[in-house]
N, C-alpha and C positions, 0 to 999 in steps of 0.2 A: 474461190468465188471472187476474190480481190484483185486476182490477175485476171480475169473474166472480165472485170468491171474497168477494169483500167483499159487492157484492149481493146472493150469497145470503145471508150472513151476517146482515145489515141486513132482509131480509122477513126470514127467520126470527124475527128478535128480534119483529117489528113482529107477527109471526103469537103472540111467545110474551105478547108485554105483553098484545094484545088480550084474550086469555085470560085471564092476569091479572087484569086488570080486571076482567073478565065475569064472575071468580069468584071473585073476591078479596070476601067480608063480615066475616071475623074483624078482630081490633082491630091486626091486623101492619099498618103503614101506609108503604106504598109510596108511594116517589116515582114522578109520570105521566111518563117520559123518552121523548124520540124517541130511535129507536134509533138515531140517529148520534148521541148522545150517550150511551148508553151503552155503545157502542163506544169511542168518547173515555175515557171513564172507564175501563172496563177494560184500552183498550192505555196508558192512561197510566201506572196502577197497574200494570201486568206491566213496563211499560220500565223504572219505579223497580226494580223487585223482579227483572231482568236485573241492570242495574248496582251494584247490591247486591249482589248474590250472587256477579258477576263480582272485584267487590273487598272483598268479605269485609267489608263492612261492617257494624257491629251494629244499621244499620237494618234488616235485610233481612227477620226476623221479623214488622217491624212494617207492611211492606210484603206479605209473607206475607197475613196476619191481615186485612191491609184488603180486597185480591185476593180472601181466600178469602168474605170478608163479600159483595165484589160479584157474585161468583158466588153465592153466594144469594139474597141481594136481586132477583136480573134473572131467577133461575131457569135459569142456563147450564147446558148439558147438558156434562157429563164431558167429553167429545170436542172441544165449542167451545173448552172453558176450557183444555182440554191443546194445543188448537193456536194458540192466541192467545200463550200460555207459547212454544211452539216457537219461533215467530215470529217471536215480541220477541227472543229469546233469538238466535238466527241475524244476527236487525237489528243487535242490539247487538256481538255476537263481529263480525261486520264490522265495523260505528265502530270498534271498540277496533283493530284491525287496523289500518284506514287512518290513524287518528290514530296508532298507532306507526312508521308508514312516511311518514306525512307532516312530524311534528314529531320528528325525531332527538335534536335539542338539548338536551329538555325531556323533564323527568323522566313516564313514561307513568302512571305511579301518581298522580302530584300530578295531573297533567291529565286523566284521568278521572275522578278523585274531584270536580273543582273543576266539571266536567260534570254530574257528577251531582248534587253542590248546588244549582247555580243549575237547573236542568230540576227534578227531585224534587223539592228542599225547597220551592221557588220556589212551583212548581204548586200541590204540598198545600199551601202559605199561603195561597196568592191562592185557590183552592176555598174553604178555609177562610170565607175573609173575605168571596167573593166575595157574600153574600146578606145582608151589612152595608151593602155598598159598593151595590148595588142599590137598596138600602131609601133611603140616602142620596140617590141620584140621582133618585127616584119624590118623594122630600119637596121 
């Protein structure tokens, strides 16, 4: 059923970009993304803005902010964007669960925060960079 859901998910985007394109002339300039990557992008950004919000961290706004920017940018519909949030949000309340029942020892606050650094901040660096690091390897 997961790959069902995701599939549709994936034409969909691929039906909304086509359009997009086709009718996109003002001067708002869109990235041209497969939609498995901006599927990437968007559950990437919802995981950070889970583990944020699960630990009250004061990135979460700014994980917020970026979330709510890729649902404009892609043009997600209400509904996709609320269940992509469910989603991650369900994925992560389980990690957070199994990581407490697995690592007893260790304090559960320091161990998903230290999760979510290296995954979140990690990720948005290397995106960050990632179109330096490109340019670098084309020269």
């Amino acid at each position: 059923m997961k790959s069902a859901t995701t599939l549709f998910i994936l034409q969909f985007f691929a039906l909304i970009s086509t359009s997009v394109i086709a009718k996109e002339s003002n001067a708002v300039h869109r990235r041209l993304l497969a939609p498995e990557e901006m599927m990437f992008e968007l559950n990437e950004e919802a995981t950070c803005l889970a583990a944020a919000n699960y630990l009250r961290n004061d990135r979460y706004n700014l994980h917020l902010s970026n979330y709510q920017s890729l649902i404009a940018e892609f043009k997600v519909p209400k509904k996709a964007a609320e269940s992509i949030i469910n989603r991650t949000n369900s994925e992560y309340i389980f990690f957070a669960d199994r990581a407490k029942k697995r690592y007893t020892e260790i304090d559960h606050h320091v161990l998903l925060t230290s999760a979510y650094t290296h995954r979140c901040l990690f990720m948005n660096g290397f995106e960050a960079q990632r179109p330096f690091i490109e340019a670098s390897n084309n020269s």
